[in-house]
FIGU-372448 format. One record per atom (N, C-alpha, C): y, x, z; atom name; residue number from 0. Coordinates in steps of 0.1 Angstrom, whole numbers, plus 5000, padded with zeros to 4 digits. Example, Ala and Ser with C-alpha at 12.3 -4.5 7.8 and 13.67 -1.06 7.14 Angstrom:
{rec {4943, 5132, 5078}, N, 0};
{rec {4955, 5123, 5078}, CA, 0};
{rec {4967, 5132, 5078}, C, 0};
{rec {4978, 5128, 5071}, N, 1};
{rec {4989, 5137, 5071}, CA, 1};
{rec {5000, 5129, 5079}, C, 1};
//
This chain:
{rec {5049, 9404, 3284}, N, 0};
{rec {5038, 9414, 3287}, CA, 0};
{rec {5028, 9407, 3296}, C, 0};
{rec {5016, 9404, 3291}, N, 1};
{rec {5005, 9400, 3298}, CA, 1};
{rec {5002, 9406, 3310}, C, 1};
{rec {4998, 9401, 3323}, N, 2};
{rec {4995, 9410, 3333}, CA, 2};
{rec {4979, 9405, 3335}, C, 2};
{rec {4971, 9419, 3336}, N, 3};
{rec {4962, 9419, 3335}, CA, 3};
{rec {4953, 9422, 3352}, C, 3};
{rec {4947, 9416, 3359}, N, 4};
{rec {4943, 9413, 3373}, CA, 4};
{rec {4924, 9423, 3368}, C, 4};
{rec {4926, 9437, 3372}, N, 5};
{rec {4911, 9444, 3375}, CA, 5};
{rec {4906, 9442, 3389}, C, 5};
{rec {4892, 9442, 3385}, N, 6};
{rec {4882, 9440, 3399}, CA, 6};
{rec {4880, 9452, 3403}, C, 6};
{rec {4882, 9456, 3417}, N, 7};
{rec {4879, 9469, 3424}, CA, 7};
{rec {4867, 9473, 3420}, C, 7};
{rec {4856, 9483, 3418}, N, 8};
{rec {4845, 9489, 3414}, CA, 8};
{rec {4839, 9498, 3426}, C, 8};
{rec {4835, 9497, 3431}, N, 9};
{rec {4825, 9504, 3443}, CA, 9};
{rec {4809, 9514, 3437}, C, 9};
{rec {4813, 9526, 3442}, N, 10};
{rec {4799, 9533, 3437}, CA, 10};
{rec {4797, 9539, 3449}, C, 10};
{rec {4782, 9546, 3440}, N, 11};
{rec {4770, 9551, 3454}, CA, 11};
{rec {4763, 9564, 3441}, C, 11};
{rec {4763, 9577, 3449}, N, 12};
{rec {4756, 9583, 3439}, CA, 12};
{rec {4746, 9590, 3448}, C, 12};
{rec {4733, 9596, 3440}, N, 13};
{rec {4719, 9599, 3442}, CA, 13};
{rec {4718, 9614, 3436}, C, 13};
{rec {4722, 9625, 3444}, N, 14};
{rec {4720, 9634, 3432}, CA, 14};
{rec {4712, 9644, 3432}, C, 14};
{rec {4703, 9653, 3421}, N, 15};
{rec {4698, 9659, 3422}, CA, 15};
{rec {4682, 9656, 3423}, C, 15};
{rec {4677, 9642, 3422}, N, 16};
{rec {4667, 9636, 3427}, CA, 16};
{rec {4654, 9642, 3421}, C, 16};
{rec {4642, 9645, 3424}, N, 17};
{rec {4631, 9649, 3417}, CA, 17};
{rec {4624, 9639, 3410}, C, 17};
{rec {4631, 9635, 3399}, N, 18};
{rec {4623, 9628, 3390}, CA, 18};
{rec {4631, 9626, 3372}, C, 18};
{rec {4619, 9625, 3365}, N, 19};
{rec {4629, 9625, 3350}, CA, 19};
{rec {4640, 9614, 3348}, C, 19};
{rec {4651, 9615, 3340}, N, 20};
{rec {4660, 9603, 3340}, CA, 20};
{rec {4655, 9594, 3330}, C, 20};
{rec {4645, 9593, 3322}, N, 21};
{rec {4634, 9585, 3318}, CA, 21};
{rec {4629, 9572, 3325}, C, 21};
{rec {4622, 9583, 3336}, N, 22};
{rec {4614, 9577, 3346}, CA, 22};
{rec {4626, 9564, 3352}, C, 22};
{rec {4634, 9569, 3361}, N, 23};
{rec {4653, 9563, 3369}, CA, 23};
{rec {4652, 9551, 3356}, C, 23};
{rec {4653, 9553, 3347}, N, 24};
{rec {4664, 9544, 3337}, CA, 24};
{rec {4652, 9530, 3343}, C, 24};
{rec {4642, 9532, 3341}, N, 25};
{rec {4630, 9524, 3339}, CA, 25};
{rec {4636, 9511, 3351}, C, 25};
{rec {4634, 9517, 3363}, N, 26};
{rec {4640, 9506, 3371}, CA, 26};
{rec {4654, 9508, 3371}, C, 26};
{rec {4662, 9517, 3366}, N, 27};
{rec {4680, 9510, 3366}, CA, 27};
{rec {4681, 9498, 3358}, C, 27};
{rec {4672, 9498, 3347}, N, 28};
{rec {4674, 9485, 3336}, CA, 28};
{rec {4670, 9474, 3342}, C, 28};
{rec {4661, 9475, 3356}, N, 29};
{rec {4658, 9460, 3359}, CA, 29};
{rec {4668, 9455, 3367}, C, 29};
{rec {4673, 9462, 3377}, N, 30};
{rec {4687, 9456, 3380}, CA, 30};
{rec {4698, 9460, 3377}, C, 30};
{rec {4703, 9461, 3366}, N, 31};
{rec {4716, 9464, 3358}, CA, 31};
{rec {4721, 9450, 3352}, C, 31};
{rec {4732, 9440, 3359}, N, 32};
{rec {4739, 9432, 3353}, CA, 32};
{rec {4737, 9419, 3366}, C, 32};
{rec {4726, 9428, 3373}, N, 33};
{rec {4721, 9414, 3384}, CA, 33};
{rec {4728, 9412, 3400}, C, 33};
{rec {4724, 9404, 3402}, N, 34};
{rec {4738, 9403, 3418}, CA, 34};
{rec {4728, 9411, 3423}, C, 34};
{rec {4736, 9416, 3436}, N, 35};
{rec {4729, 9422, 3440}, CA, 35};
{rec {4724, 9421, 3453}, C, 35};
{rec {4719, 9407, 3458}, N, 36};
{rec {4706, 9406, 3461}, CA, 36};
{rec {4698, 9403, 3457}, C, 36};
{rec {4693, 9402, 3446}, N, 37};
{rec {4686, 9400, 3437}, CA, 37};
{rec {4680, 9414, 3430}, C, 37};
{rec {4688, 9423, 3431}, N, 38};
{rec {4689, 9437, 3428}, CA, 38};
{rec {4677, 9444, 3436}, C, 38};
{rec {4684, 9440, 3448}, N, 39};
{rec {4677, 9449, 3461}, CA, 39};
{rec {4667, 9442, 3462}, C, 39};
{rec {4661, 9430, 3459}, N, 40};
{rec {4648, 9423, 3460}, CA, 40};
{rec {4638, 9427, 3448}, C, 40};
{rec {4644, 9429, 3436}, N, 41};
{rec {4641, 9437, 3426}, CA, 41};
{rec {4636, 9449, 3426}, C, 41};
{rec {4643, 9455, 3431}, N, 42};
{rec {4645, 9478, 3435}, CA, 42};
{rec {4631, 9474, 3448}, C, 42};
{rec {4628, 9472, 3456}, N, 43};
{rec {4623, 9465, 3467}, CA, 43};
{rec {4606, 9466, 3466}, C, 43};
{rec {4605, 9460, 3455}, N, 44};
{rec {4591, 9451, 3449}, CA, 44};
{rec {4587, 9456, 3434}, C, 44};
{rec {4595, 9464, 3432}, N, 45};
{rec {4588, 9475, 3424}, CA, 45};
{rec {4582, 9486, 3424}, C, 45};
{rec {4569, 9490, 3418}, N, 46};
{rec {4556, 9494, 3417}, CA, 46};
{rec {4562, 9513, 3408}, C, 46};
{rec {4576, 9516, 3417}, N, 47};
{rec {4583, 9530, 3412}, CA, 47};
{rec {4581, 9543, 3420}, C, 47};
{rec {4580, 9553, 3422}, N, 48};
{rec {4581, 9562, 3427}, CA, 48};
{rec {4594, 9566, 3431}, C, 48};
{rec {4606, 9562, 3421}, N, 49};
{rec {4620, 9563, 3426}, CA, 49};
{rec {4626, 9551, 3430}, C, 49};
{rec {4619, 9537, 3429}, N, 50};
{rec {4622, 9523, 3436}, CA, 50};
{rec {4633, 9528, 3442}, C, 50};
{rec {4624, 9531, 3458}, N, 51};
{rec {4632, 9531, 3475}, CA, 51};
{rec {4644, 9539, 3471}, C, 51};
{rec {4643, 9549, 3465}, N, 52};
{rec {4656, 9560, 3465}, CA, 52};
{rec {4667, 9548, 3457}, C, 52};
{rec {4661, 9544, 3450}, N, 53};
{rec {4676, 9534, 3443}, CA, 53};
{rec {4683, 9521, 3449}, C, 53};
{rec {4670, 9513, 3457}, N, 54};
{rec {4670, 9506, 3471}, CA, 54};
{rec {4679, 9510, 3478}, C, 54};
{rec {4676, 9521, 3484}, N, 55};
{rec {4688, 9528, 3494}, CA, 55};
{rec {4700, 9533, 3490}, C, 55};
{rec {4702, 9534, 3475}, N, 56};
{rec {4713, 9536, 3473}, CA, 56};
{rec {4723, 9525, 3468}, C, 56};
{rec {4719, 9515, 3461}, N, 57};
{rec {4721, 9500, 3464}, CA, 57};
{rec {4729, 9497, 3477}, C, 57};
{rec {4720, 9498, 3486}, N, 58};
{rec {4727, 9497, 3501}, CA, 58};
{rec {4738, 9503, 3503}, C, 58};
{rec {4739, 9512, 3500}, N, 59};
{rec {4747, 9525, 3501}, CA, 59};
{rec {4759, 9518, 3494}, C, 59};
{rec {4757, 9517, 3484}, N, 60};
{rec {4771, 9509, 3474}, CA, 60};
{rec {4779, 9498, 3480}, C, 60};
{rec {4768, 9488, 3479}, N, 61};
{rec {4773, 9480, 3493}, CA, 61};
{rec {4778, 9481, 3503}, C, 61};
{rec {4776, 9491, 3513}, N, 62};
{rec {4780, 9492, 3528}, CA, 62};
{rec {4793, 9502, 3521}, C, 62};
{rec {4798, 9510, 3509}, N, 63};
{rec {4809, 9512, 3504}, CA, 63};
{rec {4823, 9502, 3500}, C, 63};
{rec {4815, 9493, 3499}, N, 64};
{rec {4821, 9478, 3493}, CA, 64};
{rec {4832, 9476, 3503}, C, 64};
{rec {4817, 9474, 3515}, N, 65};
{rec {4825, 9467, 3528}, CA, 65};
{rec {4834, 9473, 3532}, C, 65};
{rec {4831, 9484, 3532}, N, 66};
{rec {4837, 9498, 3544}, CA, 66};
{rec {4855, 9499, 3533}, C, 66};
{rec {4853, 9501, 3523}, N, 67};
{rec {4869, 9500, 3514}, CA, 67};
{rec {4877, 9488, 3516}, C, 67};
{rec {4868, 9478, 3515}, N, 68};
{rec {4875, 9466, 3517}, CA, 68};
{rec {4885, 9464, 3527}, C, 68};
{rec {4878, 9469, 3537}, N, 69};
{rec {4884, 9465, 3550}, CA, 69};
{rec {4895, 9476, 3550}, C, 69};
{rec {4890, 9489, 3548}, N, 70};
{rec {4902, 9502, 3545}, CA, 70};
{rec {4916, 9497, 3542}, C, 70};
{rec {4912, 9488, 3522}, N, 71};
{rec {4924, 9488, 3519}, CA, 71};
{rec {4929, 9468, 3524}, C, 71};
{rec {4925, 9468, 3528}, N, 72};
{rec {4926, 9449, 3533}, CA, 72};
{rec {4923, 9437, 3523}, C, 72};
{rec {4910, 9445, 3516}, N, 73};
{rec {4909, 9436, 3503}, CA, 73};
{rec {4899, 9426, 3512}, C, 73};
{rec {4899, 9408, 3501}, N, 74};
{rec {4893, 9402, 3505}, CA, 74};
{rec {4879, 9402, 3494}, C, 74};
{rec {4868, 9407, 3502}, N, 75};
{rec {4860, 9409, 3490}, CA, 75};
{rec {4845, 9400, 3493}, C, 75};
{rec {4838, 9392, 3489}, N, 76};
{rec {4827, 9383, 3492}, CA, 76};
{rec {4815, 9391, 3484}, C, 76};
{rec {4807, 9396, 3499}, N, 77};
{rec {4795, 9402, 3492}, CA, 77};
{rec {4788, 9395, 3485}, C, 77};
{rec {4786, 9385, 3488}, N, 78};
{rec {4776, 9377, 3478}, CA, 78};
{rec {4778, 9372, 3463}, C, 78};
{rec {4792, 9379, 3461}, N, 79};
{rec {4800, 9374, 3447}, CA, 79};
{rec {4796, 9391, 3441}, C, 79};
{rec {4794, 9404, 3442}, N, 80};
{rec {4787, 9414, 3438}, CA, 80};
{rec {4774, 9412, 3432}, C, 80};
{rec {4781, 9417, 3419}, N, 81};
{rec {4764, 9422, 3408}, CA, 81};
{rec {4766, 9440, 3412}, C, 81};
{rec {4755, 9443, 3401}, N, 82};
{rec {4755, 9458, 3394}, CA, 82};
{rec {4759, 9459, 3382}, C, 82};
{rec {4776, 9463, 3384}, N, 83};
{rec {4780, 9465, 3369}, CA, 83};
{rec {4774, 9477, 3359}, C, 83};
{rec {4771, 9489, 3367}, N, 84};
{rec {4772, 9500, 3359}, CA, 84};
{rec {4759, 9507, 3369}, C, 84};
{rec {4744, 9514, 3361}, N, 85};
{rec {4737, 9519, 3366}, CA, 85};
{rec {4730, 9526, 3357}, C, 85};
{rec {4732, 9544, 3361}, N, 86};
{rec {4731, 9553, 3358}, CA, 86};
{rec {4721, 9564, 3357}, C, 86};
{rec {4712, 9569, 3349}, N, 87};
{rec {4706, 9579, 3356}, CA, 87};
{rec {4710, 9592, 3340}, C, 87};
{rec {4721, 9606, 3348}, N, 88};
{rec {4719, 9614, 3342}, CA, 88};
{rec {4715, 9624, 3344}, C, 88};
{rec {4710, 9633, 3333}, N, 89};
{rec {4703, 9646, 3337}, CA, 89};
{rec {4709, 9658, 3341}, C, 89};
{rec {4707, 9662, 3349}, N, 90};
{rec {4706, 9671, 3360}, CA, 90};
{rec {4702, 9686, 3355}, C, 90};
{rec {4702, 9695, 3361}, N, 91};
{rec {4695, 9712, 3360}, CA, 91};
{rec {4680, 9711, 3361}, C, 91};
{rec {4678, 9712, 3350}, N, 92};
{rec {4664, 9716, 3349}, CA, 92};
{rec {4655, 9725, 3358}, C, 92};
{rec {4645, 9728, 3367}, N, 93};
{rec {4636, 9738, 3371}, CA, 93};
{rec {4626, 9744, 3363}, C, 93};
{rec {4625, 9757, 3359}, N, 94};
{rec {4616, 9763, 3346}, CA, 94};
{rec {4602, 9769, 3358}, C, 94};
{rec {4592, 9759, 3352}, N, 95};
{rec {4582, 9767, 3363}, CA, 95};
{rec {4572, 9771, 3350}, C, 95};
{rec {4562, 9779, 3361}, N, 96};
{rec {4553, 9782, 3351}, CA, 96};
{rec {4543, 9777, 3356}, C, 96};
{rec {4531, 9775, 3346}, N, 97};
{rec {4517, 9772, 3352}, CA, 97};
{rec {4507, 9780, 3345}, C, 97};
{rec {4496, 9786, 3351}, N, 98};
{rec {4487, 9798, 3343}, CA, 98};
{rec {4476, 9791, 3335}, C, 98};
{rec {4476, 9799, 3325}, N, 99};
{rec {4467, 9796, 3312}, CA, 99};
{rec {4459, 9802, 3310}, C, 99};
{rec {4449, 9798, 3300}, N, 100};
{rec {4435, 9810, 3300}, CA, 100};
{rec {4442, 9819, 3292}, C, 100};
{rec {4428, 9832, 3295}, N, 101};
{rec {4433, 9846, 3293}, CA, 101};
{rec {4442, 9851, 3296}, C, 101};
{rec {4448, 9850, 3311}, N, 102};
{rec {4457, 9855, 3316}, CA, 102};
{rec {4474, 9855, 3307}, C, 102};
{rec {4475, 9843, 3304}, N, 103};
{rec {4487, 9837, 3295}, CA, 103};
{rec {4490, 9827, 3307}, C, 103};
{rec {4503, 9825, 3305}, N, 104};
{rec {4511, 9815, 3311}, CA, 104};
{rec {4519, 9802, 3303}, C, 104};
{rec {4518, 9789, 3304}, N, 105};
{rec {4526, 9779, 3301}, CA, 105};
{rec {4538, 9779, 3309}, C, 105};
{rec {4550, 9779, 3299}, N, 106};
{rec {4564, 9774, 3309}, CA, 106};
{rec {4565, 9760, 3308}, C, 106};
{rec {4570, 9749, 3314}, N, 107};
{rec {4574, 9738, 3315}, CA, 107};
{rec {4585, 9738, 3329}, C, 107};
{rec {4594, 9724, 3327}, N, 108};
{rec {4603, 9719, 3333}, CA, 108};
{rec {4602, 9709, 3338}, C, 108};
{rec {4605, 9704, 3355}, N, 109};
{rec {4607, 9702, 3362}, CA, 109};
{rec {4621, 9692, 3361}, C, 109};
{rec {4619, 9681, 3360}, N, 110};
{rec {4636, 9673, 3355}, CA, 110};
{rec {4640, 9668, 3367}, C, 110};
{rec {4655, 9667, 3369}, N, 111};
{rec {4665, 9663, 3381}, CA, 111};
{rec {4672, 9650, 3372}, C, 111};
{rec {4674, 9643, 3382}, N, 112};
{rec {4684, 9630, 3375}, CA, 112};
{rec {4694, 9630, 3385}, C, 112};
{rec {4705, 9628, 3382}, N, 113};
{rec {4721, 9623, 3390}, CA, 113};
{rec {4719, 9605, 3389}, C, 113};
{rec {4722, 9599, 3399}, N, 114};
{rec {4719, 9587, 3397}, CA, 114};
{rec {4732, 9579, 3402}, C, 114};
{rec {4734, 9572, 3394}, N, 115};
{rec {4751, 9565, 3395}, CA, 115};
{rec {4746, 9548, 3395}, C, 115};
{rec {4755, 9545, 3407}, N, 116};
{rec {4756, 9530, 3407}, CA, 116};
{rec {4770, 9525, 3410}, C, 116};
{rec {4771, 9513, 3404}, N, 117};
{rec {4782, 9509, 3407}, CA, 117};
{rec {4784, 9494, 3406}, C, 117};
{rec {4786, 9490, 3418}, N, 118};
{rec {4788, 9475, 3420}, CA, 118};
{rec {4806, 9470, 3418}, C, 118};
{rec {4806, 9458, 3414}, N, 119};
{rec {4819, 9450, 3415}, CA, 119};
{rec {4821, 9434, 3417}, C, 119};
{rec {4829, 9429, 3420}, N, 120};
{rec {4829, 9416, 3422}, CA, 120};
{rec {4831, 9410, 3412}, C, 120};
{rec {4823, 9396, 3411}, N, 121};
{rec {4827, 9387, 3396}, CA, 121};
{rec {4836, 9378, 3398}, C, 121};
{rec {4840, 9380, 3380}, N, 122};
{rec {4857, 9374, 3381}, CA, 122};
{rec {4860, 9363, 3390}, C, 122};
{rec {4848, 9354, 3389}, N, 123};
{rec {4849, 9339, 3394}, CA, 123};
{rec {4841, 9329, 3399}, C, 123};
{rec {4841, 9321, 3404}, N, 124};
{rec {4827, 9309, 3405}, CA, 124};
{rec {4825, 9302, 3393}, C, 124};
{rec {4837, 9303, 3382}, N, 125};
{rec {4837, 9293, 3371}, CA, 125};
{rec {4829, 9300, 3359}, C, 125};
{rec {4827, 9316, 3363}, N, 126};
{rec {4824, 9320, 3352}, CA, 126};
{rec {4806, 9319, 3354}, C, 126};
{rec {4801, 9318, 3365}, N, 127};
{rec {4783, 9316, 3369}, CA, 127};
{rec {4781, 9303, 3359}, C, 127};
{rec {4787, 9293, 3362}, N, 128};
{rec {4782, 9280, 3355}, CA, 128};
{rec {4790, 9273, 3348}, C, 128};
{rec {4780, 9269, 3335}, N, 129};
{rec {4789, 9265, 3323}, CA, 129};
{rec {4783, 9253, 3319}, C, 129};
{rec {4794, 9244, 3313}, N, 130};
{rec {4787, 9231, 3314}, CA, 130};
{rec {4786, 9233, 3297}, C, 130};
{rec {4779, 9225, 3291}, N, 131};
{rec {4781, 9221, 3271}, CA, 131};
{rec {4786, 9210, 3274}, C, 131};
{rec {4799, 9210, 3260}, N, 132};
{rec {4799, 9198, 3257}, CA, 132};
{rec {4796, 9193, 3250}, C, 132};
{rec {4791, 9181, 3253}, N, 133};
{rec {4782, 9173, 3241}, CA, 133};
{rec {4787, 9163, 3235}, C, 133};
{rec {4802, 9155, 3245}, N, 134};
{rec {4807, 9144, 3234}, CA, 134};
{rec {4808, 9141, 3222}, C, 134};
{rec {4810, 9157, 3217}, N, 135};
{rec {4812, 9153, 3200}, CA, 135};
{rec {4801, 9151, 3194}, C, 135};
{rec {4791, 9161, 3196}, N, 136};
{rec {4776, 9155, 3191}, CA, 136};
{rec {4770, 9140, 3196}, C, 136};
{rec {4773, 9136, 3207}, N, 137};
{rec {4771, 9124, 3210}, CA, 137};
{rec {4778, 9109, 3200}, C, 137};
{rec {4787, 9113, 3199}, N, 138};
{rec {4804, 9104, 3188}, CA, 138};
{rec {4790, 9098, 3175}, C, 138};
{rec {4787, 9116, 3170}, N, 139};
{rec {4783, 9113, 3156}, CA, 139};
{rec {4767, 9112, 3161}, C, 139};
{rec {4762, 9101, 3149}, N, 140};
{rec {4753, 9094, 3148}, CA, 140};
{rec {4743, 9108, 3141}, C, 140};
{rec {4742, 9116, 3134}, N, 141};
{rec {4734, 9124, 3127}, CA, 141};
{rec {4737, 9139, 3135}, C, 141};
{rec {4747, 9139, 3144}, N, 142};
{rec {4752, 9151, 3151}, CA, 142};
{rec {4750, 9167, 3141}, C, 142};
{rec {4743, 9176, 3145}, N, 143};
{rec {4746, 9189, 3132}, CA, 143};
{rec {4742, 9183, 3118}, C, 143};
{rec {4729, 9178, 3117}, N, 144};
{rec {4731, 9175, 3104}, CA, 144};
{rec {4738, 9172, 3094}, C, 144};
{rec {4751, 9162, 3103}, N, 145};
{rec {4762, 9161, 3090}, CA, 145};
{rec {4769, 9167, 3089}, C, 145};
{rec {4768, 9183, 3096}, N, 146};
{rec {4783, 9195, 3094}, CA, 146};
{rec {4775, 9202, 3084}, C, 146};
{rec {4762, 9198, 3083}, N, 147};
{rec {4756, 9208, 3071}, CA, 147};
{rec {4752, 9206, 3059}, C, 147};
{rec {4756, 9211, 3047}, N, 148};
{rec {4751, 9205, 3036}, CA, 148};
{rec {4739, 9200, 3033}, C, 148};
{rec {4731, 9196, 3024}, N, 149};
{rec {4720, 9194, 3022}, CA, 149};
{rec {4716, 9209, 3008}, C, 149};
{rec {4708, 9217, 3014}, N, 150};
{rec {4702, 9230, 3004}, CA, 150};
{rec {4699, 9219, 2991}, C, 150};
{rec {4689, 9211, 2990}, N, 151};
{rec {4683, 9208, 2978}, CA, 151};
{rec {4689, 9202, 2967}, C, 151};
{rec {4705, 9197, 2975}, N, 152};
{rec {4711, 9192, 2966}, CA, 152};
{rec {4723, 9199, 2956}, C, 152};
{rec {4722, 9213, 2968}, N, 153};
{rec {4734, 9222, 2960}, CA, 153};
{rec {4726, 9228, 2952}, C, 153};
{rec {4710, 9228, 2954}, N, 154};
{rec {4706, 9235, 2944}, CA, 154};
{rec {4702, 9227, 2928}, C, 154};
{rec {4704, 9216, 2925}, N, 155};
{rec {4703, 9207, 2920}, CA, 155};
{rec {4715, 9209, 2910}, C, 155};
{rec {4728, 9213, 2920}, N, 156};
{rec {4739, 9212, 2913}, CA, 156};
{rec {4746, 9219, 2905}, C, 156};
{rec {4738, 9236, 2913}, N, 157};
{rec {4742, 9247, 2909}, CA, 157};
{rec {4727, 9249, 2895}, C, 157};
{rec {4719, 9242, 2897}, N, 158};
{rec {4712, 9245, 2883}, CA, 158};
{rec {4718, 9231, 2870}, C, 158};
{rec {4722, 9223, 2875}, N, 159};
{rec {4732, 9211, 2863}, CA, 159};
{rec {4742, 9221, 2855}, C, 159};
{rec {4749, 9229, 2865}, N, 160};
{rec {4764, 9230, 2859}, CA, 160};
{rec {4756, 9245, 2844}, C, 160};
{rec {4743, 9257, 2849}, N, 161};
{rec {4740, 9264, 2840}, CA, 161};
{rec {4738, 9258, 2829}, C, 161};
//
């Protein structure tokens, strides 16, 4: 039986926020997968209305990190944290109205987002940087070329044999 070693997951949630989860996803996609300082320089220096609210919850994840770590006596290196998982779902709607000519009314909605983040540590140092190897392409004198047929000749061959 394989034993299988999981990375602790640290979250931070935003809820109820005044804005569409449209709008949220827009910057959750810029830092979703990225370390997270990089994240927070990102969330930071973006031109968002809900930026700072994801900024500070960022932080918030982090300062969760730390604060568990030490709880359960894990050895955890902040600077080895991305953003694995970043969320925005929808929430309770507000039904407002706004007045229309001839004493008519438009209803419209008012959108809430729940905003979920979740940081974890990466597996490794070995998994950031990868080398190619190239000896075997180096060995061979024609390198891919000679793993690949030549088209013009199978087509040559495959019209002989009709």
């Amino acid at each position: 039986m394989a034993v299988v070693e999981t990375t602790q997951e640290f979250r931070a949630e935003a809820r109820f926020q005044r804005v569409s989860p449209q709008k949220a996803r827009l910057v959750l996609d810029l830092i979703k997968g990225r370390g997270v300082e990089e994240a927070l320089t990102t969330a930071a220096f973006t031109k968002k209305r809900i930026a700072p609210v994801i900024h500070k919850l960022l932080i918030s994840a982090v300062d969760n990190a730390k604060y568990l770590a030490g709880e359960k006596g894990l050895d955890l290196d902040v600077d080895n944290l991305y953003v694995k998982q970043a969320l925005a779902n929808e929430g309770p709607r507000m039904k407002r109205i706004r007045p229309a000519p001839m004493g008519r009314a438009y209803r419209y909605q008012r959108r809430l987002t729940h905003i979920i983040l979740t940081v974890a540590e990466r597996a490794g140092e070995a998994d950031l940087v990868t080398k190619a190897d190239n000896s075997k392409a180096a060995k061979s004198p024609k390198g891919k070329a000679a793993a690949r047929p030549n088209k013009a000749a199978a087509k040559k061959k495959a019209s002989s044999r009709a």
